[in-house]
N, C-alpha and C positions, 0 to 999 in steps of 0.2 A: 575690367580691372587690369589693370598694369603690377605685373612681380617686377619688385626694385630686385634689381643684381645687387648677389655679394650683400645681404643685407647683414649679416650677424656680424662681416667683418667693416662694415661703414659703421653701425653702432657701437663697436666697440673702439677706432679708432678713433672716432670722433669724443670716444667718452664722454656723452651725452648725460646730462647731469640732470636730477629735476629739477632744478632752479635755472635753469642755462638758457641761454638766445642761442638760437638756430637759425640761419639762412639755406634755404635749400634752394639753389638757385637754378635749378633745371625740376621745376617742380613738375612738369610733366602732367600725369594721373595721378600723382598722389602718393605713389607707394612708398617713398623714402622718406614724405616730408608726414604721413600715416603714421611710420617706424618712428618717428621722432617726437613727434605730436603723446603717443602712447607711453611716452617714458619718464612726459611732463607732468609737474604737478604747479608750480609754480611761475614755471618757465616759458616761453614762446618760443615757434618758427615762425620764418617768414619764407611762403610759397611765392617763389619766382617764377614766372616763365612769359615766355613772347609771342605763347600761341594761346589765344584768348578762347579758342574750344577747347583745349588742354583744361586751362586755369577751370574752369564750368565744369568740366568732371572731374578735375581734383577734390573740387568744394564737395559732391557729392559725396565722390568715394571718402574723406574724410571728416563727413558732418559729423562722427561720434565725438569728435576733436575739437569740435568749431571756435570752442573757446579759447583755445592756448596755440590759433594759427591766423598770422595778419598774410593777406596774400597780394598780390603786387606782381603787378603787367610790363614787362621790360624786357628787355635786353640786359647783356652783363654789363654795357656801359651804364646802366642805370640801377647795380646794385646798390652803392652809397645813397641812392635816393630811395630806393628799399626799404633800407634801415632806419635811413631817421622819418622815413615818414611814419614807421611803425613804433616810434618813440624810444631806438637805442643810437649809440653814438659807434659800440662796438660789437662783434658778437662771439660767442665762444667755442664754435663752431662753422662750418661752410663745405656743403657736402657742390659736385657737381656731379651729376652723371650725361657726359656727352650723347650718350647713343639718339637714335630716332625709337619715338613708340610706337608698340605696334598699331594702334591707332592711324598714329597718320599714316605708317604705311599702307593699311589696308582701306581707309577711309577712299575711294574712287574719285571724287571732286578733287583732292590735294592733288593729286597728279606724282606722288611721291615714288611710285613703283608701277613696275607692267604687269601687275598679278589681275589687273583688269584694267579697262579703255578707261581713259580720264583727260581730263585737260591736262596740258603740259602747264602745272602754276607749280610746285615744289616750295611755295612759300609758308616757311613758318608763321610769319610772324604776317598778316593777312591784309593789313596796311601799306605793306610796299608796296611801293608799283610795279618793280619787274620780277616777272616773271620765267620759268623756263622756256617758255617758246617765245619771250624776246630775246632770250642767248643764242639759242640754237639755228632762228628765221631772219638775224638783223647782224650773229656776230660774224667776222672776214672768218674766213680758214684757217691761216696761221693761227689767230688768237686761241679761234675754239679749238683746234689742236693741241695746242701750251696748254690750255684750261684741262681738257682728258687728259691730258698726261700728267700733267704735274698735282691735279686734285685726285684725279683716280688711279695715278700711279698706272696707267692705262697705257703697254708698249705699241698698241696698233694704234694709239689715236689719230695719226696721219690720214690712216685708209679712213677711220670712222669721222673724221671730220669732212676730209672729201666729197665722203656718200652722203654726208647729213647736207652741206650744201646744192650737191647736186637734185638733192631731193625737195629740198622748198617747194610750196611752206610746206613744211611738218604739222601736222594738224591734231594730235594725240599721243599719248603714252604711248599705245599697241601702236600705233605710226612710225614711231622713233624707234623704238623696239625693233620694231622688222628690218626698219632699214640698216642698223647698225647689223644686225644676224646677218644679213643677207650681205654685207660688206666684209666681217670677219666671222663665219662660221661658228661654231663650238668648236671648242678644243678640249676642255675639260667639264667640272660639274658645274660652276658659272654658267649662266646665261652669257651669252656675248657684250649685252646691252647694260650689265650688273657694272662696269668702272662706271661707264659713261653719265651715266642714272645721278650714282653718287658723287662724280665731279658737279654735276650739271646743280644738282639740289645742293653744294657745298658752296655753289658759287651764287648762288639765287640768295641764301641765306648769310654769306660774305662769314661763311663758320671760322676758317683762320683768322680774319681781323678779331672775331668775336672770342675766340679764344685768347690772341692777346690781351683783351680787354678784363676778361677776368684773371689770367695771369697776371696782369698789374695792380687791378686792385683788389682782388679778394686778399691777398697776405694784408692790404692794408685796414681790410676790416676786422682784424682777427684782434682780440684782445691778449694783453700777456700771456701767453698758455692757453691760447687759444688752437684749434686745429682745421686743418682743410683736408678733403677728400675729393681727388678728381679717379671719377672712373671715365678711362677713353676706350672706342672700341678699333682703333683705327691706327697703324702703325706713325703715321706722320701725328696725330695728337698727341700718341701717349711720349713720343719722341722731343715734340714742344713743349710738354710737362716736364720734364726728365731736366731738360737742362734747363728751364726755369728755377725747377726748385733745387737744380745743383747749384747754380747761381747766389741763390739766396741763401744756400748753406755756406757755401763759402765767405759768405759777406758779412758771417757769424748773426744772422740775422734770424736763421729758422733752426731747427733739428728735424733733420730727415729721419722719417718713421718706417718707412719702407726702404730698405737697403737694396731690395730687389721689388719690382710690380709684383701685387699678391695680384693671383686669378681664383678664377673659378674651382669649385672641387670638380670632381667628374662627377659627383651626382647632381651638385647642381645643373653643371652643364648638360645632361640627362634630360633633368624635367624642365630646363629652359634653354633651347639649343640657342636662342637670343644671346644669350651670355659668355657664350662659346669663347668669342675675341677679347672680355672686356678685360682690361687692366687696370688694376687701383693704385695709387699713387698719396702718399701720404705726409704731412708736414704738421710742423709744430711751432708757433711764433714763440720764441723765449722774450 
């Protein structure tokens, strides 16, 4: 089972109505579009997501629900086809929560993390074709360089792009892993290999295009007084939220609901150290 972050303050900003269309467009396991599903009586969500093992245990985790949730296989360039295929034109709500689940992290086949040996694949969505060990075994230096550093905000990426070429092929997680440590040591609580990891699976899954993508179009599925919820967990996201939806407020087109990112409390953060980073981010279509 997947704990949705921030859950009391996504239901409440979203003002979830029982008659309301819901899009939850990072449906993950369930947990949020669960939270949303329980509040219905009239109303529908629709469960988004682009990892089709995800979507198969959403359905489970919220079969108490089954009837008031249409679910739907995409990406966010394919929320507008989300919607009307589930028979609305708008809807009155739009939750996103960016993070990775623990799922795929720990799942060994994804190749998402070095908590155990796996293939280097980091692909969400399990129909593309490239994969992380076509970045890592096929990309020049300089690129894969610019890619560590600018996805994972990663200041050694120089030395670790270096090491990762010299070391071809890369054959595994623990593979990549080691050779990154062994190029820049520990310094602090971070694993050495912890930027590279999540540039390497940001660029696999093309997350920044994909976040423009619902920045464009989620405000435009939002009905009059309709709301959106983006939680990010990652300074460069919640940063690409921030002036989106400064944007659209000044363009007199939305009301910003969050004057500041609400976070976590410390108890949550407590019994879900997952939630530690995230940031919520809130709007309102007038």
């Amino acid at each position: 089972m997947h704990i949705p972050v921030m859950p009391a303050e996504s239901i409440e900003l979203m003002a979830v109505r029982p008659d309301g269309i819901y899009l939850d467009a990072t449906a993950g396991l369930g947990g949020h579009t669960g939270l949303i599903a329980r509040q219905l009586i009239t109303g529908a969500v629709i469960a988004n997501d682009h990892d089709t093992r995800s979507l198969d245990m959403a359905r489970a985790n919220t079969a108490p629900w089954a009837d008031r949730i249409c679910f739907h296989y995409g990406g966010f360039g394919s929320l507008a086809e989300a919607v009307e295929q589930a028979g609305f034109e708008k809807v009155d709500g739009l939750l996103a929560d960016l993070g990775v689940s623990r799922y795929q992290l720990t799942a060994p086949d994804r190749g998402f993390s070095f908590m155990s040996d796996g293939p280097l694949d980091m692909r969400m969505d399990q129909t593309i074709s490239k994969t992380a060990a076509d970045l890592v075994n096929h990309t020049d230096e300089k690129t894969l360089a610019d890619l560590i550093f600018q996805l994972g905000e990663e200041r050694r990426a120089r030395k670790i792009a270096r090491a990762i070429v010299r070391a071809r092929p890369l054959r595994s997680t623990l593979h990549l892993a080691d050779v990154v440590e062994r190029a820049v040591p520990r310094t602090g609580r971070l694993h050495p290999a912890t930027k590279t990891f999540m540039a390497l699976r940001m660029a696999v899954n093309e997350e920044p295009e994909e976040l423009d993508r619902l920045l464009e179009i989620g405000p435009e599925l939002l009905k009059s007084g309709g709301r959106m919820v983006v939680i990010s967990f990652m300074s460069s996201d919640d940063r690409a939220v921030k002036e989106k939806f400064r944007a659209l407020g000044h363009s007199g087109r939305v009301r910003i609901l969050t004057k500041h990112p609400l976070q976590p409390t410390e108890e949550e953060s407590a019994a879900n150290p997952a939630s530690r980073s995230a940031k919520l981010r809130a709007l309102e279509m007038i």
